[in-house]
Each structure stands twice: as C-alpha cells, then as structure tokens.
Wavefront OBJ file of the C-alpha trace (Angstrom):
o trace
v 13.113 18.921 -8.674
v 9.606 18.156 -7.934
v 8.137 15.544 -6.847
v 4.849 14.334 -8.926
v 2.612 11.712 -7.146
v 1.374 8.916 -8.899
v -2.478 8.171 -10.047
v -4.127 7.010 -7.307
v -2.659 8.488 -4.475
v -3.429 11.818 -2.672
v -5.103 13.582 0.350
v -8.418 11.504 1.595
v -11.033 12.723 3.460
v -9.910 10.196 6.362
v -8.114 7.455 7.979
v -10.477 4.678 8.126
v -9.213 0.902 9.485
v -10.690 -0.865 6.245
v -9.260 -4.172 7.771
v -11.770 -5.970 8.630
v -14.669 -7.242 6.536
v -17.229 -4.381 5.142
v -20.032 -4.664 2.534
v -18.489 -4.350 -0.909
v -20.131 -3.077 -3.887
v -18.771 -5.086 -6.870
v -15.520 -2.520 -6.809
v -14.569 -0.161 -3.939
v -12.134 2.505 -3.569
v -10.186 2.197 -0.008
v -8.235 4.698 1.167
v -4.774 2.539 3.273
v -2.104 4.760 4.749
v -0.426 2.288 7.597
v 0.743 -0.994 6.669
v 1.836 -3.803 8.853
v 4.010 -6.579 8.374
v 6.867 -8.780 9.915
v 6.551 -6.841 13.258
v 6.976 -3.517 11.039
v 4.637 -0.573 10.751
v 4.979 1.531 8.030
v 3.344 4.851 7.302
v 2.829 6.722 3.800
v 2.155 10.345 4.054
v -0.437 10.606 1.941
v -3.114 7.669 1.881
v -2.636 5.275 -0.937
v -5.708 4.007 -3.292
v -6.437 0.385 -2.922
v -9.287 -0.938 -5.212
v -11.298 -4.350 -3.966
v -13.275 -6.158 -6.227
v -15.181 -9.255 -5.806
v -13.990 -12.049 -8.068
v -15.866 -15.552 -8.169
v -14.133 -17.235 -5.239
v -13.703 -14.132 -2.988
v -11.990 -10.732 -3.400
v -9.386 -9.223 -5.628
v -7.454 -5.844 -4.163
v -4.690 -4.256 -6.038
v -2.720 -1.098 -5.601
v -2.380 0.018 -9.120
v 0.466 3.071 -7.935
v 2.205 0.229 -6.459
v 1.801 -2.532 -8.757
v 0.997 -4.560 -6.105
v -1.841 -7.196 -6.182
v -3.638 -9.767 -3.890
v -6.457 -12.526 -4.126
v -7.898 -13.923 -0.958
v -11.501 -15.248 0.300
v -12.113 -12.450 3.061
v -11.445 -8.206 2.118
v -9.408 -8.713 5.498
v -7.259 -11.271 3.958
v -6.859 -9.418 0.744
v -6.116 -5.805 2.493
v -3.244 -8.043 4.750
v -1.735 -9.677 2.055
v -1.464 -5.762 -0.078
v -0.425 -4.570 3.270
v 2.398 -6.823 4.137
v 3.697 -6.658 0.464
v 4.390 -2.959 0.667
v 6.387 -3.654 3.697
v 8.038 -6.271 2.065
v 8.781 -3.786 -1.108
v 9.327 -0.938 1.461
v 12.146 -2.485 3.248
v 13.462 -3.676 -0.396
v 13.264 -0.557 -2.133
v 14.881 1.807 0.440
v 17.838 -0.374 1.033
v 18.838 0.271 -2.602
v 20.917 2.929 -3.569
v 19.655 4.884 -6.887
v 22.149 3.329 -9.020
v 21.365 -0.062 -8.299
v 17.735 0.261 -10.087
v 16.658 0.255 -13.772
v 13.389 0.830 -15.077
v 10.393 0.738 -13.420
v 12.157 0.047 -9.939
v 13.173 3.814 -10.413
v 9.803 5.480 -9.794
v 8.972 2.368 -7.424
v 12.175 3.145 -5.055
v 11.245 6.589 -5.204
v 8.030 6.710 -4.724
v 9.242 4.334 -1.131
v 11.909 6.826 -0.027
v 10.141 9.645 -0.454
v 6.525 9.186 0.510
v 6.655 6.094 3.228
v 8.525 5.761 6.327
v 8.684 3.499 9.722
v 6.172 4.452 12.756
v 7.715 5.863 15.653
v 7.479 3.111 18.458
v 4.635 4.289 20.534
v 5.610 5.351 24.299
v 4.398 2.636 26.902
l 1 2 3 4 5 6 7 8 9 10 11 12 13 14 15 16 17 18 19 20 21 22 23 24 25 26 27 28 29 30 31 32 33 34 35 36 37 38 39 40 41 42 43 44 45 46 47 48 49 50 51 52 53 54 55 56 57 58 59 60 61 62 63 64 65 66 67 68 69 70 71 72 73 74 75 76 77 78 79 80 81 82 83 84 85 86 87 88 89 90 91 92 93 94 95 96 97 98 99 100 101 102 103 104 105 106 107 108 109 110 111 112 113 114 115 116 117 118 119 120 121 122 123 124
C-alpha cells in the first residue's frame, strides 16, 4: 500500500525557524517541520505548509493538511498556538488504535503515525 501525502505538504527548500515575528505579505506560505509543546518536540519528516494571513486584529495561520487553525495578535503567537495543537493531536492520534477511528480521524491518525514522530533527546 502506498502512502499518498496530503495537499500541502512535501519536500521544502529549507528549515527555516519562522517563530518569531517576520514581515508578512497579506498571505504567506511557511514551511514548519518541528513542533513544540507540553515539554514535547515533535518532528514531521517532510515539512508541513502553514499559511498566515493578516486578519483585522492580528494574524490568522491554519494548516489546511491538518485541519488545524489559530488566531492570535503576533505570527509568533499564531505559529505557537498551530504548533502546540499538532502536539496535542499528535499525542492523541497515535495513541489510537485503527479501529477506534471513523471518518476523517482515519487519514488524520495516519497521516500522525506515519509521517511525525518524537525528537531524540539531544546528548548533554
């Protein structure tokens, strides 16, 4: 069986640290591939499309693969929020066995298994 990625995601040219405040045009691409949240690090293999977007009272990011959505006043604060929901949904998804999903949470849970996974802790 293959494996098909989703829209969005896919080999980018890099790995840029996109969380901190940059100048925005009014809707930017932004490649992600670690995540942090809850004292977890998690790691996609391939980076993951986030789109930003300035709304009237601050910024809009969403990871359309994902379904996964945040509003915030600061990019930093929107691209921490989408980051510590796909830890959140990480750590839901993959302690689900297939059979206890329906629908949508099918392609989600797979899409977690198979294409993120926890850092290796770092030697001191």
């Amino acid at each position: 069986m293959t494996f098909e990625l989703p829209s969005g995601w896919g080999p980018l040219p890099d790995d840029r640290d996109f969380a901190t405040d940059i100048s925005l045009k009014a809707v930017q691409r932004v490649p992600l591939r670690r995540f942090f949240g809850n004292g977890d690090v998690i790691v996609c293999d391939c980076a993951v499309e986030a789109v930003v977007s300035e709304a009237e009272s601050g910024f809009i990011a969403e990871i359309p693969a994902l379904k996964l959505a945040a509003a915030g006043g600061q990019v930093s604060e929107v691209v921490a929020d989408l980051s510590e929901q796909v830890v959140h949904f990480f750590n839901f998804y993959t302690e689900l066995d297939a059979d206890e999903v329906i629908g949508e949470a099918v392609h989600l849970r797979d899409v977690y298994v198979r294409q993120f996974h926890r850092a290796l802790a770092q030697a001191a």
